[in-house]
N, C-alpha and C positions, 0 to 999 in steps of 0.2 A: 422599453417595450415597443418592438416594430409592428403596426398592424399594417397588415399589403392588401388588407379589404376594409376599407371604413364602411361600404353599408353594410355587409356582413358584420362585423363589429358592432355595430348600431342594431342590428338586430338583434343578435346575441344578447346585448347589454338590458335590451327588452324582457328579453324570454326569461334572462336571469333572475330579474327585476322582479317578474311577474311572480315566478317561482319562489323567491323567498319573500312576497308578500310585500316587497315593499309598494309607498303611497307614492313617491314623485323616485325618477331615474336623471341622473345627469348626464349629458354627452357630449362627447367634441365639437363643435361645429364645423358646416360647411355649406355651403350653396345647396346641397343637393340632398341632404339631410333633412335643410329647414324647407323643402319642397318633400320629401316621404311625408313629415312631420305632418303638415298642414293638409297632404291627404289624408292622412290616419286621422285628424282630427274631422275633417269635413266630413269622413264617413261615419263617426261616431266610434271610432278605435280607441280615442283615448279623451280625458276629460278636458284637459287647456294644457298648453304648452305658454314657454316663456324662451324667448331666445337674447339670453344675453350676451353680447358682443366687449361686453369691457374685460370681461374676465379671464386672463391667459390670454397667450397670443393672438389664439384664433377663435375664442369665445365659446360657449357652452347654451345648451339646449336643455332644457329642464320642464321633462316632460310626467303630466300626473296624469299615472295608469289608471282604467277608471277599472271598477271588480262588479258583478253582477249584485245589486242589494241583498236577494235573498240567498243567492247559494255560496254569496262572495268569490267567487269564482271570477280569475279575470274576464274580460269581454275579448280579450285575442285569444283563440285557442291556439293557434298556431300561425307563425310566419316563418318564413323561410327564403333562401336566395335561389335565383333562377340562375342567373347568365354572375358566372364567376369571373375574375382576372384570367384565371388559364381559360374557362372557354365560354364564349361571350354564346351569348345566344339571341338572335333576331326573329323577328317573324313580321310577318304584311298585316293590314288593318283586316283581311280575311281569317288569317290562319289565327286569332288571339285567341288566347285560352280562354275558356271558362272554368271559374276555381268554383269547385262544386255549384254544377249549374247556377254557376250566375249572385249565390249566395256571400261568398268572398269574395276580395277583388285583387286583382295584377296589377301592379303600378310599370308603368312604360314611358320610355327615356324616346321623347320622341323631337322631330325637329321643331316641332309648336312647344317643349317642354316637356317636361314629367307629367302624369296624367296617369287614371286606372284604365282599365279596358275598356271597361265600358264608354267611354267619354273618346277614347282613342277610334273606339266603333265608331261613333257618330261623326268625328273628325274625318274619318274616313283615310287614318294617317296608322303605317306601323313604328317599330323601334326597336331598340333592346328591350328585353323584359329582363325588369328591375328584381323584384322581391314578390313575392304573394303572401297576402293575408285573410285568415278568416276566424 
């Protein structure tokens, strides 16, 4: 299996995850994975993550999707890829989206690192836009 987009891939593997209910998703690792990762946890996307590095070559990410208590409905409704391999997508620390007013967030590939929009606002810094979630 060739994947020519690991964060797309990565996301995917989410949405799938979500979809048939599973509690914990495993994933490849990478540098850039375990930084989406640690924003989706910080903003409360997902319940804990575990990154284990012995595992296979290049190690696995093992992450537990968290589901609403009462309607068990996941907590991401939706993510998705912005700036793909065929066509990358940029924007300045002006022009950054807001995913439904301000309610989701954009995560942005920027020279300070990965970071969601909001935090890239205040940085005062643009980048590629990564993925959006809400």
């Amino acid at each position: 299996m060739i994947v020519t987009d690991p964060i797309a891939d990565y996301l995917t593997r989410i949405r799938n995850a979500q979809m048939a209910g599973h509690k914990v998703v495993e994933i490849p690792s990478s540098n850039m994975k375990k930084s989406i990762t640690k924003i989706l946890y910080d903003n409360g996307y997902i319940l804990k993550y575990k990154f284990d590095d012995e595992a296979g070559k290049q190690g696995i990410i093992s992450i537990a999707l968290k589901y609403d208590s009462a309607t068990k409905r996941p907590v991401i409704r939706e993510l998705g890829r912005i700036s793909t391999s065929g066509l990358r997508k940029y924007s300045g620390a002006q022009d950054l989206p807001k995913i439904i007013n301000g309610l989701g967030i954009a995560i942005i590939s920027t020279s300070k690192g990965l970071m969601t929009d909001k935090m890239a606002r205040k940085e005062n810094v643009g980048g590629e836009l990564i993925c959006y979630i809400y």
